[in-house]
KEKE-3310 file (N, C-alpha, C; in steps of 0.2 Angstrom, whole numbers, plus 5000, padded with zeros to 4 digits):
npx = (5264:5252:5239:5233:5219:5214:5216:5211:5198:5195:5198:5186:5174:5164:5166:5157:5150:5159:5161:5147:5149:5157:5152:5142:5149:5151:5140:5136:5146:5149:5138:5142:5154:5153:5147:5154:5166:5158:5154:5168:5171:5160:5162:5175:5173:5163:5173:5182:5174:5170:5180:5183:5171:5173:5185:5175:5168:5182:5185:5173:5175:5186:5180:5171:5181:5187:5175:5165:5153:5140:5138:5146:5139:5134:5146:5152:5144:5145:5157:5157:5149:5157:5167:5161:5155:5161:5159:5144:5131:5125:5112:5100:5080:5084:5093:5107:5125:5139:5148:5167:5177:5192:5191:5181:5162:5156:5153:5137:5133:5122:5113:5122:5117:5106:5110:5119:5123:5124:5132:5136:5146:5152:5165:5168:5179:5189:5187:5181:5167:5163:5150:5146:5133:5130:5122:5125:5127:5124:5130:5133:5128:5118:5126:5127:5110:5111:5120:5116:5103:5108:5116:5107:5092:5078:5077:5070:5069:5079:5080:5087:5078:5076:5072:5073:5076:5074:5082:5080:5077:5067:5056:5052:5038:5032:5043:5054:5069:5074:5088:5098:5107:5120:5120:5133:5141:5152:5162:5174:5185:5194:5206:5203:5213:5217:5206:5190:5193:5177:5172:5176:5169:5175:5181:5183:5194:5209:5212)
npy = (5404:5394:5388:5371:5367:5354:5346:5351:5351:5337:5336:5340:5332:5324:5309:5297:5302:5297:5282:5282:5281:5272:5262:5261:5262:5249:5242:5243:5237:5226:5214:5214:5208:5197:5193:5192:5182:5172:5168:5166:5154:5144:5143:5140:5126:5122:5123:5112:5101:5098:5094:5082:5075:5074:5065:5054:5050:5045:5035:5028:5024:5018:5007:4998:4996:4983:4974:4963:4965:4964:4967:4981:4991:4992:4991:5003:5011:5010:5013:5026:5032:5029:5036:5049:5049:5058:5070:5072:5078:5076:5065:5057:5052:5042:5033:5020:5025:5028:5015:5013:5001:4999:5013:5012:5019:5033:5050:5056:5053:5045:5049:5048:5038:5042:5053:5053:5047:5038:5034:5023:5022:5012:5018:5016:5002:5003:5011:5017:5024:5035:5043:5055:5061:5072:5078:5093:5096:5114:5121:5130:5146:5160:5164:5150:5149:5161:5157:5146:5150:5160:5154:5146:5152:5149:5132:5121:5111:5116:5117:5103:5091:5086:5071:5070:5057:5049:5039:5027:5026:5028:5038:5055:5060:5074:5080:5090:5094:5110:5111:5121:5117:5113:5106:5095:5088:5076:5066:5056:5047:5031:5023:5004:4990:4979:4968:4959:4945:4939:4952:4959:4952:4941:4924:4914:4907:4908:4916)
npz = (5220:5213:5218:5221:5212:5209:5219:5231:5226:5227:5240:5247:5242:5248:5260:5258:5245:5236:5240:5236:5221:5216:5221:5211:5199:5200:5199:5188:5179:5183:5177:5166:5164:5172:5162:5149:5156:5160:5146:5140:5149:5144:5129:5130:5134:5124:5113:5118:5118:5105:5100:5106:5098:5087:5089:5093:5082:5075:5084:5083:5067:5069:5079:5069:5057:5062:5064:5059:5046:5050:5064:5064:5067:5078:5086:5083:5089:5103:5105:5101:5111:5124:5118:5120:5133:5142:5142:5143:5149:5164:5171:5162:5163:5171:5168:5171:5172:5161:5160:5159:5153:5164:5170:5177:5182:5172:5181:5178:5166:5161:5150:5138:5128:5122:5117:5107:5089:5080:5063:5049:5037:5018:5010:4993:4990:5000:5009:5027:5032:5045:5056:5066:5079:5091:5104:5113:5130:5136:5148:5156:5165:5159:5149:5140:5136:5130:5117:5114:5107:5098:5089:5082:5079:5076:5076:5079:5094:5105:5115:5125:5134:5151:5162:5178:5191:5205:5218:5216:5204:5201:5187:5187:5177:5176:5180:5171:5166:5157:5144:5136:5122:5110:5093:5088:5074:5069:5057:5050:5041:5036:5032:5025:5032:5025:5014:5011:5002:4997:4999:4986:4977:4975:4975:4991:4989:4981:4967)
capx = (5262:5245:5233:5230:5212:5210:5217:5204:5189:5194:5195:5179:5170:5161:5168:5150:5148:5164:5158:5143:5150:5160:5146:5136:5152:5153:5135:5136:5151:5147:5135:5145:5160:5153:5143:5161:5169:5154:5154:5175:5171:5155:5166:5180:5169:5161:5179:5185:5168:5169:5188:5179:5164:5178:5188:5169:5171:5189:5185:5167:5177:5191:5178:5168:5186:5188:5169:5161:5146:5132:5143:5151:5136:5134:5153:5154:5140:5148:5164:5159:5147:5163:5170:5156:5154:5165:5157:5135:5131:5117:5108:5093:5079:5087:5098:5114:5131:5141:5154:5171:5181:5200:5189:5174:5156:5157:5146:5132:5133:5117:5110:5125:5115:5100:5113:5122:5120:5129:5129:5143:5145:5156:5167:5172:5180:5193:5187:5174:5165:5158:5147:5142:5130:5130:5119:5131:5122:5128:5128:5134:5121:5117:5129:5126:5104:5111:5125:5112:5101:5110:5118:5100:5088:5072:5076:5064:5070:5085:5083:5088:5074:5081:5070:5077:5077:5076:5086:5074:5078:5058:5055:5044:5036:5033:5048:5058:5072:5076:5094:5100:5113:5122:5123:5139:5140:5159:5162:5180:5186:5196:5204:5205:5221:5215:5199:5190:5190:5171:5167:5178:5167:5181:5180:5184:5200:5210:5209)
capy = (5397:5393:5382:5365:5366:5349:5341:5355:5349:5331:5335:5344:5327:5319:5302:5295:5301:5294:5276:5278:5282:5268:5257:5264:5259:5241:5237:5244:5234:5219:5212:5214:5207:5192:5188:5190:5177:5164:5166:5165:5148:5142:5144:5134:5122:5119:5119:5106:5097:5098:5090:5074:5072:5072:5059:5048:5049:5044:5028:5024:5021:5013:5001:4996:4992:4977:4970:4962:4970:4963:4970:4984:4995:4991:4993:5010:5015:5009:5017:5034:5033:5029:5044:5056:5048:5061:5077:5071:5081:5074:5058:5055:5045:5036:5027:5019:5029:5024:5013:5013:4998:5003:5016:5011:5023:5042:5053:5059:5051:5041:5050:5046:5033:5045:5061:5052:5043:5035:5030:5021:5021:5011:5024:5013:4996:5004:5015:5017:5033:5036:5052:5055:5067:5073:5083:5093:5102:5122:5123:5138:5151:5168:5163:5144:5147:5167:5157:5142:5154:5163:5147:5143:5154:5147:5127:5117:5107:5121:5112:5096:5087:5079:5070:5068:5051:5047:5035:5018:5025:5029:5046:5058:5063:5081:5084:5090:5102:5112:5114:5124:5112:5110:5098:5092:5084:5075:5063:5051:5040:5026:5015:4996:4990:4976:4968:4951:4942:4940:4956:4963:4948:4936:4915:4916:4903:4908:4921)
capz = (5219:5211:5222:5219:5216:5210:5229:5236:5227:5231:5247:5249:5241:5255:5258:5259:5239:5234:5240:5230:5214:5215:5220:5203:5194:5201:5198:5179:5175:5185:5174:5160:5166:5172:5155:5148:5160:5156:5139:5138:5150:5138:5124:5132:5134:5117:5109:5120:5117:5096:5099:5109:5094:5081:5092:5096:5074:5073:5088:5078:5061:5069:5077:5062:5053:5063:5065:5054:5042:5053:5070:5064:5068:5089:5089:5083:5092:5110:5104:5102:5117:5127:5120:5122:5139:5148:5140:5142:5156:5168:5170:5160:5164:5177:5165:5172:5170:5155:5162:5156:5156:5166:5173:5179:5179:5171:5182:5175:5160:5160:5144:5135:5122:5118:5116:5102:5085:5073:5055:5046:5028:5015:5004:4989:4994:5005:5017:5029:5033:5050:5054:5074:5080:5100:5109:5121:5134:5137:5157:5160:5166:5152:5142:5137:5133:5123:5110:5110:5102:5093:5083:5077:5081:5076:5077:5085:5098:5106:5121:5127:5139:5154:5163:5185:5194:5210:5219:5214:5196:5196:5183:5186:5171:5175:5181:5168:5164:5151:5146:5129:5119:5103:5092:5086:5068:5064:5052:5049:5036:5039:5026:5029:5030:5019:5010:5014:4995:4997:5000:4981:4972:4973:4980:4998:4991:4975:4961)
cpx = (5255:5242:5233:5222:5210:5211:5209:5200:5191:5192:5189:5174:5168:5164:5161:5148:5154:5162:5150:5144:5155:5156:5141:5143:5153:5146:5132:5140:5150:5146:5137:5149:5159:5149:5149:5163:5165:5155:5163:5174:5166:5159:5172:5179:5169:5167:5179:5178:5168:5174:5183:5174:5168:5182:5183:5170:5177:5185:5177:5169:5182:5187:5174:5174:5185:5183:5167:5152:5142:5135:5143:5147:5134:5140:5155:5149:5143:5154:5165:5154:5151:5166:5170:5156:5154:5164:5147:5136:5124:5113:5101:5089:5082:5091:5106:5119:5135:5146:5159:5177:5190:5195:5186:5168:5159:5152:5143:5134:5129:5114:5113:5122:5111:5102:5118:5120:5125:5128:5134:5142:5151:5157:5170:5173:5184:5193:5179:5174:5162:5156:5143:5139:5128:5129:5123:5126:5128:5126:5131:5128:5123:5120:5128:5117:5107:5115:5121:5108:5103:5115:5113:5098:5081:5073:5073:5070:5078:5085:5082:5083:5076:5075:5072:5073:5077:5080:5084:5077:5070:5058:5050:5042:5034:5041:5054:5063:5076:5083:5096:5106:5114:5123:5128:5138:5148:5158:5175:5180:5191:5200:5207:5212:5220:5208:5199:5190:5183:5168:5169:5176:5172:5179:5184:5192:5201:5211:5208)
cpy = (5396:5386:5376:5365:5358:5345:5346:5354:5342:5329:5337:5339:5320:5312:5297:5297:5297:5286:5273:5279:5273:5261:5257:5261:5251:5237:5239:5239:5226:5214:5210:5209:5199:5187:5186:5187:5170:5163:5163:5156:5143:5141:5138:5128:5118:5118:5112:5099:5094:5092:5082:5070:5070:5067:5051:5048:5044:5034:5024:5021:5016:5007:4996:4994:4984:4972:4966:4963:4970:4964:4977:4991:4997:4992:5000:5014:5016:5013:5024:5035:5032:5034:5049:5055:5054:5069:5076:5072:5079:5067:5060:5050:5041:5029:5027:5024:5025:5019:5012:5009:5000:5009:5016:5017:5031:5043:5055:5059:5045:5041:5050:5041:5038:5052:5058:5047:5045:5031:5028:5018:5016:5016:5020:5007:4995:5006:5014:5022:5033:5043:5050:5063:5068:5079:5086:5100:5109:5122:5127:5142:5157:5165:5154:5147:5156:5164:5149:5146:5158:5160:5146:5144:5151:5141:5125:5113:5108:5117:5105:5095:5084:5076:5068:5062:5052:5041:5027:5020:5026:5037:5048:5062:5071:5086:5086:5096:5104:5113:5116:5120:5114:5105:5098:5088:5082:5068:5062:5046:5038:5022:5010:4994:4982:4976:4962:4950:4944:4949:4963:4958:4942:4930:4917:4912:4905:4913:4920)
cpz = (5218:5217:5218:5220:5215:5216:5233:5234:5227:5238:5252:5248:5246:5252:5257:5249:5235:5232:5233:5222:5214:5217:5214:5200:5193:5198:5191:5175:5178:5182:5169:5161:5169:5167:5151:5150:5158:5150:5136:5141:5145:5132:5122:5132:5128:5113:5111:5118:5109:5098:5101:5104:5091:5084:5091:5086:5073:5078:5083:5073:5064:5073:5073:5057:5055:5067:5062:5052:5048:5063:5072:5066:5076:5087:5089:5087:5099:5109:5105:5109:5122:5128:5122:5130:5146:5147:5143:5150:5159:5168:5167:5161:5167:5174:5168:5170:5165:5161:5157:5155:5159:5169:5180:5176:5180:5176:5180:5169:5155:5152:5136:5126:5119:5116:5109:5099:5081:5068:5052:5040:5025:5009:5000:4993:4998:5012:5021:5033:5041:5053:5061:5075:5089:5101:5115:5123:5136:5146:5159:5159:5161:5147:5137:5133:5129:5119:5109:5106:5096:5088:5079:5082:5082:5072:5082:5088:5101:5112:5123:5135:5142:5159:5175:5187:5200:5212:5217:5206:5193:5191:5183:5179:5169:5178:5178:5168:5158:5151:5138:5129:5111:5100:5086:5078:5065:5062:5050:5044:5036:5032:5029:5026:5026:5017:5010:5005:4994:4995:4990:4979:4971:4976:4985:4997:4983:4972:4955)
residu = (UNK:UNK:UNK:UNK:UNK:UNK:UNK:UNK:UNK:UNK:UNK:UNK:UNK:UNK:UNK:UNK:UNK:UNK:UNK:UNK:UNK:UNK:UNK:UNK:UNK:UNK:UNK:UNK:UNK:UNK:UNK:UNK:UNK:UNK:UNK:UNK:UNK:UNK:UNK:UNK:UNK:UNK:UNK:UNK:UNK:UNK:UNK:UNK:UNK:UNK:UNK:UNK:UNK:UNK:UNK:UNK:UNK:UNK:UNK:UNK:UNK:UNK:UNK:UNK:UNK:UNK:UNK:UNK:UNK:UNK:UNK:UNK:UNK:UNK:UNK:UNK:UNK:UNK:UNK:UNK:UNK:UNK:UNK:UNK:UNK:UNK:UNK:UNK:UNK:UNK:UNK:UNK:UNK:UNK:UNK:UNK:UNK:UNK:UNK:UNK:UNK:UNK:UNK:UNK:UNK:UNK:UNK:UNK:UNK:UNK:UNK:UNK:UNK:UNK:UNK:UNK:UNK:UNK:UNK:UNK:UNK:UNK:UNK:UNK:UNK:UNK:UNK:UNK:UNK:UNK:UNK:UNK:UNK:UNK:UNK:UNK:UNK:UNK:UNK:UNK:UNK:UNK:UNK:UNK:UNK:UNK:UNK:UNK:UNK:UNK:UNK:UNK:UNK:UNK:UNK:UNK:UNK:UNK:UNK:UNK:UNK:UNK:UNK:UNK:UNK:UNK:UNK:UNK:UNK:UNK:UNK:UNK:UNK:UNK:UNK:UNK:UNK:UNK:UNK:UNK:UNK:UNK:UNK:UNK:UNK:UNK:UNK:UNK:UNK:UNK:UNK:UNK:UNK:UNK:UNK:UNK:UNK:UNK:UNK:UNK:UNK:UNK:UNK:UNK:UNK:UNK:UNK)
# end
């Protein structure tokens, strides 16, 4: 019967080198394996974030249906800021927290006004366009500032400025922090479920 030589060179392998190969394999694969796991959360992240901006769209047009013209532009603003509210990471500037009514205040959702913007078009005399753009901050560590980079490399202004508050709400003006964001661009069209006379050239009584 032939030897097992490989049992007799395992068992000849000091336990003491054993440990460290297996300490060289944990901290090769380590690094790996955790940029893996943030970037799969990162990622998780920015989906469910796009779904929210395209929603803050769909709520902007549905409120500009039922404002009138010289209105309809604060309503969709408030609308989508509402919606964004629950994605805008961090207070900025020592601005209040969105409140929600039925809710109450999001946390850390003070920068919700200056993280979003909205612009509302008429498409023909049926519909109406609404097109929202939101700065979504990436906070997860390696992987949020490598896939803000590597969306747009050499755009000016990759990071979002936040500016910390204390409790008075005073801002220190050097105290800032940088954080790598994307920004969001959806767009919703709506049609009205009628049309004022007035606004198809008609007398407000008649035809």
């Amino acid at each position: 019967m032939k030897p097992d030589f490989d049992s007799e060179r395992r068992a000849r392998v000091p336990p003491g080198r054993r440990a460290g190969t297996v300490m060289l394999e944990f901290v090769l694969a380590f690094p790996l394996i955790l940029t893996l796991m943030l970037g799969c959360m990162q990622f998780a992240h920015i989906w469910m974030a796009k779904q929210v901006v395209h929603y803050s769209a769909f709520c902007a047009a549905r409120a500009a249906l039922v404002c009138h013209s010289g209105e309809r532009g604060t309503a969709a603003q408030q609308a989508a800021e509402q919606a964004c509210a629950w994605i805008a990471e961090g207070t900025t500037g020592g601005e209040p927290d969105k409140r929600i009514p039925g809710w109450g205040e999001i946390p850390g959702s003070g920068g919700v006004r200056r993280k979003t913007r909205v612009r509302i078009e008429d498409v023909g005399r049926w519909n109406v366009k609404a097109t929202v753009e939101h700065d979504f901050a990436l906070i997860f560590p390696i992987a949020g500032p490598m896939i803000g980079w590597l969306v747009n490399p050499w755009a000016d202004g990759r990071e979002w400025l936040e500016q910390r508050a204390d409790d008075t709400g005073n801002v220190g003006s050097a105290d800032l922090i940088r954080q790598a964001h994307l920004r969001f661009k959806e767009v919703a069209v709506l049609p009205r479920p009628y049309v004022v006379l007035p606004e198809m050239g008609l007398p407000a009584s008649g035809w």
